[in-house]
N, C-alpha and C positions, 0 to 999 in steps of 0.2 A: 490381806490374803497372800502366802505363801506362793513362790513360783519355783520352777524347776528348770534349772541351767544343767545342758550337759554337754561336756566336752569330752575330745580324745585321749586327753594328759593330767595326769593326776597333777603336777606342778603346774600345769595353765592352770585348772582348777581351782587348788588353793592361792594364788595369785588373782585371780577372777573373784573369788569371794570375801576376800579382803575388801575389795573393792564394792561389791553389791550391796553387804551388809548382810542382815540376820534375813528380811526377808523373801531373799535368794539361799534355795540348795542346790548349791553345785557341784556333781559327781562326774564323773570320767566314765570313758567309755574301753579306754585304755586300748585305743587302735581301734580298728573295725572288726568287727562282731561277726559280718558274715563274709563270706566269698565261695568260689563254685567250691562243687566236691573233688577232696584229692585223690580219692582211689575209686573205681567200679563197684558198686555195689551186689554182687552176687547175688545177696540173699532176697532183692527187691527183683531180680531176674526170676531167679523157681519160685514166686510166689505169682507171678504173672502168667495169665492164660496161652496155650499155645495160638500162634499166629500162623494163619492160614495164606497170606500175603508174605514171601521170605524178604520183600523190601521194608516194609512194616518192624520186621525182629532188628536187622539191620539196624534203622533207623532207633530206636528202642537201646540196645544196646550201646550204641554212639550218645545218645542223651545221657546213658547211666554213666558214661565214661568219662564226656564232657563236660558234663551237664549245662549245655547247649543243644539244642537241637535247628542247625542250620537248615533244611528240609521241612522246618514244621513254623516258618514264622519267628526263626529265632526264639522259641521258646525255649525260658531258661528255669533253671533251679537253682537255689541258694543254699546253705545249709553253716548253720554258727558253729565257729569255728572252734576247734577243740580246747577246751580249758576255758570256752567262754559261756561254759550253758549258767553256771551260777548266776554270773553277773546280770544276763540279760533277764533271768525269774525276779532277781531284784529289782530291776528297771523296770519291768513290769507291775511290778506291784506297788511301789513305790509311786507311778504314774495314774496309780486309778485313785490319788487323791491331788492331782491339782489340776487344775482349770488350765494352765497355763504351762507349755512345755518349748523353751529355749533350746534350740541348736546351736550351740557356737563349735561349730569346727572351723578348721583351717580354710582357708580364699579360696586354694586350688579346687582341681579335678576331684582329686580322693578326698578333701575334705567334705566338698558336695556331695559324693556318692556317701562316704559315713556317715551324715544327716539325714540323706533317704535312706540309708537301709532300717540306721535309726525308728524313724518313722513309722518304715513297714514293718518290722519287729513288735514294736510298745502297743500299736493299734489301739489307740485310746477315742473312742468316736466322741464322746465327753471334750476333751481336751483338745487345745487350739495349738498348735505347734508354730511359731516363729523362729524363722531364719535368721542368725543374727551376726554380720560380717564385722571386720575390725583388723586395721593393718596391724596394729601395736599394742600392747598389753599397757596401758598408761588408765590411772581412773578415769580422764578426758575422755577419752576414746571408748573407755567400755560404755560407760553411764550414755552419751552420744549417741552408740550405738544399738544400746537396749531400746532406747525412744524409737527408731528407727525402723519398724517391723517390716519384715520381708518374707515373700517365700521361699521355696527351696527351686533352686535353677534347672530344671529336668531337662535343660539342652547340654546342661555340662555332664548332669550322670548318663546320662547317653553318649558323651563324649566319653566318658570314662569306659564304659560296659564296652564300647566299639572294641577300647587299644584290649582290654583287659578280654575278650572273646577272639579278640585275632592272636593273639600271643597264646591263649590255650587252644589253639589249631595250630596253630605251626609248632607249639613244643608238644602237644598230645600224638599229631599225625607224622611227623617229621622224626620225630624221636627213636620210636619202632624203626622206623627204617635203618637209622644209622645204627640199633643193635642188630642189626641182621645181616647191612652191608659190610659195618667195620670190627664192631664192637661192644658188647653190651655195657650199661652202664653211663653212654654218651646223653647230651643232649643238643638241641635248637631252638636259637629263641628269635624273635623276629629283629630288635634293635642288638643284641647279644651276639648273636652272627654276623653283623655289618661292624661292629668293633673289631671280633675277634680278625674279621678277612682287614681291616688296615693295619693292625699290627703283624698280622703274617706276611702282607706284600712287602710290608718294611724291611721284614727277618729277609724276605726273597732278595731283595736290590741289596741288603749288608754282606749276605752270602756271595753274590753275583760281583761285588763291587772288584775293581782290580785296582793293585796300589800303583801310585804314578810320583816321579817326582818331578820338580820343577823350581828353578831357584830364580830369586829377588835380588837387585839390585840398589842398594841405596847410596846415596852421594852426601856425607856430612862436609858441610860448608857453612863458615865461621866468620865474623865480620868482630869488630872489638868488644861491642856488648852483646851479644848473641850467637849461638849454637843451635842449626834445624839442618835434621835432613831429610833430603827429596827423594822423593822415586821420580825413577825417569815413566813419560807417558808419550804415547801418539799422538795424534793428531786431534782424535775424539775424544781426549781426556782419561782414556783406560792405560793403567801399566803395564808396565812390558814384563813381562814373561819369559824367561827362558827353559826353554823343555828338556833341551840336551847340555851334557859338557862341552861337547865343541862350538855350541853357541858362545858358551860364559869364554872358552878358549882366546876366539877370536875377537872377541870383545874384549879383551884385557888386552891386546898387541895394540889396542890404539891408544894414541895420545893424549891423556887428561890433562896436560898442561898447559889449560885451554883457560879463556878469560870467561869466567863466570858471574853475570849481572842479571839484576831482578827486571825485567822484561815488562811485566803487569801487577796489579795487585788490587785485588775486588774485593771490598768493603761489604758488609751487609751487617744489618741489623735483624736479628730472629729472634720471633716471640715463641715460647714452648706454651701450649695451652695445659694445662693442667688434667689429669683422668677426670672420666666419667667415674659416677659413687658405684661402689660393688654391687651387681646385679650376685645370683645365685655362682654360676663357669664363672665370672672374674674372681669371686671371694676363695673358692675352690683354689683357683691356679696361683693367685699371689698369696695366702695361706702357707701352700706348698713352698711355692719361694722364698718368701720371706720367716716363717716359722717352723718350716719342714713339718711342718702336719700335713697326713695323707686325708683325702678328701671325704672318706669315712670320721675321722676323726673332726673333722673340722664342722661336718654338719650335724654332730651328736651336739659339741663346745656351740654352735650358731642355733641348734634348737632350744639348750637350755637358756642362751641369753635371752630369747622369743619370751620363754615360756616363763621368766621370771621379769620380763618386760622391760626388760635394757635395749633390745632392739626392735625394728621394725620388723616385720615377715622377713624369710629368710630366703623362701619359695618362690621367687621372682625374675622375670624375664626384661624388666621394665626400669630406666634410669631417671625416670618421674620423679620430683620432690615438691614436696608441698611448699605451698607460699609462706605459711609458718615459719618452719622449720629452716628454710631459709634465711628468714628474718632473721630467726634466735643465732644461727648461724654466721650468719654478717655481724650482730654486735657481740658475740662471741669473739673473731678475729679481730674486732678491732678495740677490744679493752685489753686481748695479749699480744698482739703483734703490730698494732700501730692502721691507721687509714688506708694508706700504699697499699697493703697486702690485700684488700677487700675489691674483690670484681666488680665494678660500676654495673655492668651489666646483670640481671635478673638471669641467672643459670635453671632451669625447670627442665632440661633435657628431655622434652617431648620425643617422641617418636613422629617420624614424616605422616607416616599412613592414620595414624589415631588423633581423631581428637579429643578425644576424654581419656584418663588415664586412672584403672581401677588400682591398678598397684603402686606402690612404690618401690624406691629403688633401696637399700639395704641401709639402711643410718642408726645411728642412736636417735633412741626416743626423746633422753633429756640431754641435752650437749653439755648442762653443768655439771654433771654426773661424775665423782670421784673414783678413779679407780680403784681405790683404798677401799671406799666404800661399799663396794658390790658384794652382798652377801648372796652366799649359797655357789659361788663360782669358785674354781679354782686357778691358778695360776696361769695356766696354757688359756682358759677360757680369758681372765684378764688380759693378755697378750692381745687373744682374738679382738678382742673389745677393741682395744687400743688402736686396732689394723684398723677396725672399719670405723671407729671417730675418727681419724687423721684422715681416711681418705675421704670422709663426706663434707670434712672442714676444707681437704687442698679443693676441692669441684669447686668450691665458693671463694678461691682466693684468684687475686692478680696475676696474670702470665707470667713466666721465668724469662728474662733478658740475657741473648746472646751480640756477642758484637765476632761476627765471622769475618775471617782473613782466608782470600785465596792469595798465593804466594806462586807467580810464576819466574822458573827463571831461562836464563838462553845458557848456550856456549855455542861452537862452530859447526855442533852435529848431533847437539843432544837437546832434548828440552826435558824440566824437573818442575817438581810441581808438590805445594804440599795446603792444606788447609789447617787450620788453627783456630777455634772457637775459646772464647773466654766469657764468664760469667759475668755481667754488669749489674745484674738485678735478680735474687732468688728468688721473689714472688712465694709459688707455691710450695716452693723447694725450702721455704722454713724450716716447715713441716718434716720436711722429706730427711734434708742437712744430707742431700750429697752430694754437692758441691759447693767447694770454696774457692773464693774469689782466688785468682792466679795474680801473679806480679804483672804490669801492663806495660812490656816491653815493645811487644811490635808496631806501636806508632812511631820509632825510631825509623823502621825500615821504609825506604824511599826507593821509589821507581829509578830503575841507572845506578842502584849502587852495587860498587863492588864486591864480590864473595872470593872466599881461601879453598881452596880444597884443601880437609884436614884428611880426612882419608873415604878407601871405599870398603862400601861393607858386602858380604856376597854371603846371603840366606839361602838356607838347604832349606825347602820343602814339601810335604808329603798331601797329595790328594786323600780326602778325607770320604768313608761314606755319611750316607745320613743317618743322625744318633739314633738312637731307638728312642719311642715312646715313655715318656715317665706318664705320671695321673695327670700333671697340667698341662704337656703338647697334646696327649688325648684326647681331654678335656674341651681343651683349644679346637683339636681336628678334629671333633665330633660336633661340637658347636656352631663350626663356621660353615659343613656339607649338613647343619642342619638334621644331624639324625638325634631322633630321643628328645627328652628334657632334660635340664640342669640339674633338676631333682631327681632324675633317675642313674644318671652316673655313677653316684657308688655302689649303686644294687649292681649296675652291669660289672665295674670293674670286678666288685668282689666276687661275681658268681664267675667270670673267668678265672679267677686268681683260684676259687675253691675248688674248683672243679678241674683243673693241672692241665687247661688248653692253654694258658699262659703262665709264667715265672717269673714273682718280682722281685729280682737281684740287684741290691745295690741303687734302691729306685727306676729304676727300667724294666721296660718289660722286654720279654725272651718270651717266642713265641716256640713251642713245646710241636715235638711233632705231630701229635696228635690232634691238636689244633689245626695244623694245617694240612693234615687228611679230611679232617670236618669239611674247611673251609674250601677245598676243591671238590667234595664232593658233592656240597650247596652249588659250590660256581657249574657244575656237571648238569645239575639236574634242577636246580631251583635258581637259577643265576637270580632274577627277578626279587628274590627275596631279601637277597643282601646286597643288591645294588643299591647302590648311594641318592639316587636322585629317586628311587621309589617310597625308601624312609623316608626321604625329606617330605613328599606329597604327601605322605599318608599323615604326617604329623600334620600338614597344612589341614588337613580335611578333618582332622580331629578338632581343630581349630574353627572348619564354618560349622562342624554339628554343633561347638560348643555358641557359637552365635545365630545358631537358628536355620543358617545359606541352604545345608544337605539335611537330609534323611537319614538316621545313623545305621537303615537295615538299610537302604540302596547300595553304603557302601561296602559292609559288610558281606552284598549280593555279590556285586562285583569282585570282590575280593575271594571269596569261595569260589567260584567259577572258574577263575587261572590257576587258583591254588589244585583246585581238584583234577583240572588238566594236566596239569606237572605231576601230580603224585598217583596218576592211573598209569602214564611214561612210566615212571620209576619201578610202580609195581610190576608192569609186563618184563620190562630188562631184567626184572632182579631173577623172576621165574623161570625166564630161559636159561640167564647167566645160573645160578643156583648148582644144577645138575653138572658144568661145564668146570665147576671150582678148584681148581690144582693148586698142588702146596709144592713153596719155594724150598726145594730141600738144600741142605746147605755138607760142605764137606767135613763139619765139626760133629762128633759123635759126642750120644748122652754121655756122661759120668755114670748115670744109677743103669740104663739098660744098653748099652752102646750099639743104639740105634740115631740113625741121623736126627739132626737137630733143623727144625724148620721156620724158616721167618715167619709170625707174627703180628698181631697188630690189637692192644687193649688199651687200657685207660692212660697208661702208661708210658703210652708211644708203642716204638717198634721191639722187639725182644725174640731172644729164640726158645722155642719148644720143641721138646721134644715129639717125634713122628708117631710114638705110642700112644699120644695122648686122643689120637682122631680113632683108632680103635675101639669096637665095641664090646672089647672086654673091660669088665668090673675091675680088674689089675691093673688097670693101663699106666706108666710112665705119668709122671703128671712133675718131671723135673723141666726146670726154667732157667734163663739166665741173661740178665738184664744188661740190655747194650747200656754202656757212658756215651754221649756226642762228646768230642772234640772240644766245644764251645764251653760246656759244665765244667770240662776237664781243667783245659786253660784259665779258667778264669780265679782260679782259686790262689796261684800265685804268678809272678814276675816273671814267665822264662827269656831266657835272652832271643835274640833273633835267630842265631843258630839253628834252636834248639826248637822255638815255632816254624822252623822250616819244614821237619820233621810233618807236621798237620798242615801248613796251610796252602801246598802244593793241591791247586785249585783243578780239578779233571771234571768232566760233563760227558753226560748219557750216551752209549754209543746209540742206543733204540731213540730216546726223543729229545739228545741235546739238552738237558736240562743240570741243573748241576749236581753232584757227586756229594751226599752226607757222608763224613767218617766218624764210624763210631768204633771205641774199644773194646772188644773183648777178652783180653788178656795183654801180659804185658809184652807177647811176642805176635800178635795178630788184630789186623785191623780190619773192619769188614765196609767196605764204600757202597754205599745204599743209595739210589736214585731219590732224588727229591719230589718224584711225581709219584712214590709207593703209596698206596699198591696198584694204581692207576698201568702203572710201569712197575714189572718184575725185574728190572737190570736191578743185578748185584755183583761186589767182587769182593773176596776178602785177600789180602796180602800182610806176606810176611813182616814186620818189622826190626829194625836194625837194631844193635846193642846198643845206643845210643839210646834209646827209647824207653829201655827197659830200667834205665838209670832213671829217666826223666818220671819214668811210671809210678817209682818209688821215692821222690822227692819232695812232695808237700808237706809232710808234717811227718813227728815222730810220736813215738807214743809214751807216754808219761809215766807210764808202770816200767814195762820192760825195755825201752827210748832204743826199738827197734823203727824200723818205717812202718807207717800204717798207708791201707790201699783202701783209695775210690771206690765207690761200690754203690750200687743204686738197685731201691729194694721197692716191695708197696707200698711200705710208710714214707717215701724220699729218699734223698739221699745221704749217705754217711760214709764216713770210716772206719776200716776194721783193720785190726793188729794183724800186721805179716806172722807174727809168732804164734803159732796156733795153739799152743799153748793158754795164750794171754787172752787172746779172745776179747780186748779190748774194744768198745764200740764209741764214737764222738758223731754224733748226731752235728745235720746241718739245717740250721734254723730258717724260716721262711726267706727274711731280710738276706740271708750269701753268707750270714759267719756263721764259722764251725762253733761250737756248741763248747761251752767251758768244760773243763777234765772235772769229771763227777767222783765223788768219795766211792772205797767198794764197800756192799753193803755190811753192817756192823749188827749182829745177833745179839739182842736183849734178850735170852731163855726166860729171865724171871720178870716180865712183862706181858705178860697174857691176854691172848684177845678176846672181846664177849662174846661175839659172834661165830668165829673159827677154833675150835680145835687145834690152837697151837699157840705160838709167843710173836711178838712183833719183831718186826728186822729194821732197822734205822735205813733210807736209803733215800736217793738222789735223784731227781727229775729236772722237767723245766720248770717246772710250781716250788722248785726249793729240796730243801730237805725235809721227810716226813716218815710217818711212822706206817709200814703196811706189813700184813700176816706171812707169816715165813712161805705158807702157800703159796704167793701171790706172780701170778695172775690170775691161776686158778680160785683162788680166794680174794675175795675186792675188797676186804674190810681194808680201810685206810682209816687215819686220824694225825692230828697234827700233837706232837709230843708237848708235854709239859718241861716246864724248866727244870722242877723239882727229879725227874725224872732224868733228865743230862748232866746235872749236876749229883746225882746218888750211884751214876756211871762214869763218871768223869775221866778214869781210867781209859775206858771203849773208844772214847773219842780221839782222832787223830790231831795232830797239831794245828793242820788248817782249821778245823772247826771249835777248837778247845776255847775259843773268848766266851762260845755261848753259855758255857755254864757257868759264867760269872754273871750271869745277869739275875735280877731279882726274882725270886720266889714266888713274892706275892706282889700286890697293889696297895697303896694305902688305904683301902677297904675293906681291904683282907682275902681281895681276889686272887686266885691262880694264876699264875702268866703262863701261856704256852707263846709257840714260837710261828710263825708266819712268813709268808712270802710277796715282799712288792715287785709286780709283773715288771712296772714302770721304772723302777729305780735297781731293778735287780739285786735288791738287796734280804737278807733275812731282817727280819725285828722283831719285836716282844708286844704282844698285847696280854690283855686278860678277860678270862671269861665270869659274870657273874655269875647267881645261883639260880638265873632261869635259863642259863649256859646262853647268853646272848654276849656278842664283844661289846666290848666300855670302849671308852675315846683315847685309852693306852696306846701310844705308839712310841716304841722307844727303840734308836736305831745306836747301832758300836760305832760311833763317831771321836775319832783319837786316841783312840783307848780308852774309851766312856759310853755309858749308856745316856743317850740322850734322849 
């Protein structure tokens, strides 16, 4: 008899059925199927009786919105998710011929809840549904685990429903308000606001920070075989510091020709233990370090190793390892690295509090595993692979051996001091190879022996603030106060990144003003919500619904009850504040009505508008113009110090003390914005110097007419535009901080005509490459990617930069068309071909040396 396996992933799937055999069908579910409803449904509102109770309509209308009903027992409603009615009428029909109906989703939270929704969806009363878990995609493991029946955990999908019913109250109720109080278009999320408020306090203290300097001293001292030098130290072992020039002054009028002898000298021997195996936040953050994949990318590369059964679960909190795989593990290291390097001791990295251990920690499944061999993966994905065998082999190897040297020395009024570690045994650091053994000079040096002063050294240095935030300190500092899960990470990061409350330049995040109007107007009226130690609890409690301890509407109770207290405040303030609402006029008149121009506040950040636009005439002004910060400004090139004195001449609020944003609105005026806006209406705009105006126009030139092009920030982001207005030049800047490579001007093919549009195609220049779009366009969207035959029958049109492409082939050796293409990743154009059911072939052929390869 036939059974029916179904899972999330088309690739778990066929990975899974390889393994089952014929009499297993196993179909994907392709993510989950249902979740609440995204918009209000209207038309289930006028189809509904009128209600004689106005709490009842209330209540009614909040269900249709949320589709929750916190006032009714939490009752909820579901509804399958759009684009996925097909698949479910097949799941359905499909299901009313077996007996037998297999869950295998994911360990976690969401993979329980996609087995129950599963479940409640197919409604097969016939058919027996099993639960069927598995860390690894290995035949061991599945066959294992099919023997294994279980049912479905309904304390985890209740853990689940909890987080997924509290996040659609805080972004459903919280949301409205901030388009009303700031700006439409904003949002709030419950974990999404406690990130964005630690990268804003960051931006606050880097802002806030003031520069200091302070210089070092060091004393080089020589003996026949050896050269070290010492800082001088106090009493407690800390160096000395000097703040001022008159320190280092008088300290240079004394005497160094003084007798200098080694005083003490303390020995030690240091074991380095070796990392724990990659949990989900460790793989993230060394990832990032060591291969420079962002944390998005690294869990797409760790889902496909899962789901093609190279690794264990990816989704994991837990540094667990099975007694197995340790074994394999152990005689692994010691057929390539020798006995020495194999830890005597049994490493299983239990957690204190657990004693049973349902996950594991992140390993290869097979440790003989070539990585030549790994099919279906790409290059970055083998990299990945690579990180997490090496670290689940170093957890299983022998400590790294240091032999440590403290080095004290005297003279008549100083004391120096230095330490010196050397490698004696690399242990786990085989693996690692980052460090090599040193020459073992300092067992020479003896207690009472003589030193030379060869000279002194006097270091300039500068107080530093704290870096900003990349995805692994984040990662890190979200991890260690416990907010969120490891799996949710890259939803948050990305929905800050997409939504312009944060800016990631250069790998760091740049916390966007608008962001931090949100995040004081949470701290104003919802502190509670993005406080740090309330995440933490409410993930703990997520944690006993999912073992049984709470009730998951108790807590839910509780958690409506404060939320609803806070957002009945907010609404009374707004209704008084509302009618009371005055606009910051400012002394800069429109361009299009020259009426004043008035501060602002949209998705955007801060900006000025025009005074006509609050009119209720149908005419009104609806001219704008987008402040630069200082910070966007500066960062694009190298200014000397000079010339950032210019900006970073630091002033604070006269109203609340707070400090002073400068943002540019021309190249002769700056306008200084309170960092508590709009909380705080202080503003000043001032004139600036000619010095400025040079500085305004010095980033880059422009490629056409290599006049200066100027800074400019629009709704699509920010860019450059040609001081010649004429030229009209535009260079786009990319998410990543670079400006955007100099784009071809478009090139008119008249005798190329489109199917679609009433007109001919125009060859032109984007992020996606070069391609072919209707002379209309943007008013017309026909696009398409040109044929080669087609560049090459123009070969004339084309300018010198692009002229290689029409040396490339025609056709395919099947007698396919080549047209031309663009890789995101390699930023390069190339050549494939389409056959005759216009689908791409495995053609990739890139202009390597002056060849198509």
């Amino acid at each position: 008899m036939k059974k029916l396996v179904i899972v999330e992933s088309p690739t778990k799937a066929k990975t899974i059925g390889n393994y089952l055999g014929k009499n297993y069908i196993v179909k994907s579910s392709y993510g989950h199927i249902r979740d609440l409803p995204s918009k209000t449904s209207k038309k289930i509102l006028k189809k509904k009786k009128k209600f004689n109770n106005p709490n009842k309509k209330k209540n009614s209308i909040l269900f249709n919105k949320l589709g929750i009903d916190p006032n009714n027992n939490w009752n909820f409603k579901y509804n399958i998710l759009p684009g996925k009615e097909k698949l479910v009428k097949n799941l359905k029909k499909m299901s009313k011929d077996f007996k037998y109906i297999y869950l295998a989703t994911d360990l976690d939270r969401e993979g329980e809840s996609i087995a129950w929704h599963l479940k409640e969806v197919i409604k097969n009363k016939n058919a027996k549904f099993i639960r069927v878990k598995f860390n690894e995609i290995t035949k061991n493991a599945i066959l294992s685990s099919f023997k294994k029946e279980k049912t479905i955990d309904i304390n985890k999908v209740h853990a689940q429903k909890t987080r997924r019913f509290m996040d659609r109250i805080v972004g459903y109720m919280v949301s409205p308000l901030l388009w009303k109080k700031i700006s439409r278009g904003l949002s709030a999320g419950r974990v999404q606001s406690a990130a964005l408020r630690l990268i804003t306090e960051r931006e606050l203290k880097i802002k806030q920070f003031i520069l200091k300097k302070y210089w070092k001293v060091y004393f080089c001292l020589f003996k026949k075989n050896f050269f070290i030098s010492f800082n001088i130290i106090k009493d407690n072992l800390k160096t000395v510091i000097f703040k001022s020039k008159k320190q280092i002054k008088i300290f240079k009028k004394k005497n160094f020709k003084n007798v200098y002898y080694i005083s003490k000298i303390d020995k030690k021997i240091i074991f380095k233990k070796p990392l724990k195996p990659f949990i989900t936040s460790t793989l993230q953050r060394f990832s990032l370090k060591k291969l420079n994949f962002n944390i998005k990318k690294t869990m797409l590369l760790a889902q496909k190793l899962y789901e093609l059964g190279y690794i264990t679960y990816m989704r994991t909190d837990s540094t667990h390892l099975s007694k197995n795989s340790i074994k394999l593990a152990k005689k692994y290291i010691v057929e390539k690295y020798g006995k020495k390097y194999v830890c005597k001791k049994k490493k299983y990295f239990l957690k204190k509090k657990l004693t049973e251990e349902a996950h594991e920690a992140i390993r290869p499944s097979k440790i003989n595993q070539k990585i030549n061999l790994l099919k279906g993966i790409n290059k970055d994905g083998k990299k990945l692979y690579l990180l997490i065998k090496n670290r689940f082999l170093m957890s299983q190897m022998s400590d790294s051996i240091y032999y440590s040297y403290d080095f004290y020395v005297k003279s008549n009024f100083l004391k120096l001091f230095k330490n010196k570690k050397i490698l004696l045994f690399k242990g786990w650091q085989k693996i690692n190879k980052l460090e090599k053994k040193k020459k073992v000079f300092y067992n020479k040096i003896k207690v009472g022996d003589i030193l030379s002063l060869k000279k002194i050294k006097i270091k300039k240095f500068f107080t530093r603030p704290m870096s900003r935030f990349n995805e692994g300190s984040l990662v890190k500092k979200l991890e260690s106060l416990k907010i969120g899960r490891p799996s949710t990470y890259s939803t948050i990061i990305n929905n800050l990144n997409y939504r312009g409350y944060v800016e990631l330049f250069k790998k760091k995040f740049y916390a966007q003003k608008i962001g931090e109007i949100i995040v004081r107007f949470l701290k104003k009226y919802f502190f509670y919500l993005i406080d740090y130690k309330f995440t933490a609890k409410m993930e703990k409690k997520l944690d006993k619904i999912s073992n049984n301890k709470i009730f998951w509407k108790i807590v839910l109770d509780k958690f409506y009850k404060n939320f609803l207290k806070s957002l009945k405040i907010v609404e009374k303030k707004h209704e008084n504040n509302s009618k009371k609402k005055l606009l910051n006029f400012t002394s800069i008149k429109c361009k299009v009505c020259s009426k004043r121009m008035v501060l602002k506040i949209g998705v955007t950040g801060v900006f000025l508008g025009c005074s006509g636009y609050s009119s209720l005439n149908k005419n009104r002004c609806k001219y704008t113009k987008n402040l630069i910060s200082e910070i966007e400004f500066l960062r694009f090139k190298k200014f000397s110090d000079k010339e950032k004195k210019i900006f970073i001449k630091k002033k604070y609020c006269k109203k609340c003390n707070f400090i002073l944003d400068n943002y540019i609105i021309n190249k002769n005026k700056i306008i200084k914005i309170c960092y508590n806006y709009p909380f705080c209406n202080y503003f000043k705009i001032k004139k600036v110097s000619k010095k400025f105006s040079k500085i305004f126009y010095k980033l880059i030139k422009c490629f056409k007419c290599k006049k200066n092009m100027i800074f400019k920030g629009g709704k699509f982001g920010k860019f450059f535009i040609c001081k010649n207005k004429k030229c009209k030049n535009i260079r786009k800047i990319l998410k990543d901080g670079k400006i955007d490579s100099p784009k071809i001007t478009p090139i008119l093919f008249p005798e190329i005509l489109c199917k679609n549009s009433n007109t001919f195609f125009v060859l032109r220049e984007g992020i996606s490459g070069l391609f072919f779009a209707a002379y209309t366009f943007p008013k017309s969207r026909e696009t398409r990617a040109p044929f080669i035959e087609e560049l090459l029958k123009f070969k004339k049109l084309l300018p010198k930069r692009i002229k290689y492409l029409s040396t490339a082939p025609i056709k395919d050796n099947k007698g396919n068309k080549t047209i031309l293409k663009f890789d995101k990743k390699t930023k390069q154009q190339f050549v494939t071909s389409i056959n005759k059911k216009n689908k791409k072939t495995n053609l990739n052929l890139f202009f390597i040396d002056g060849k198509w390869k």
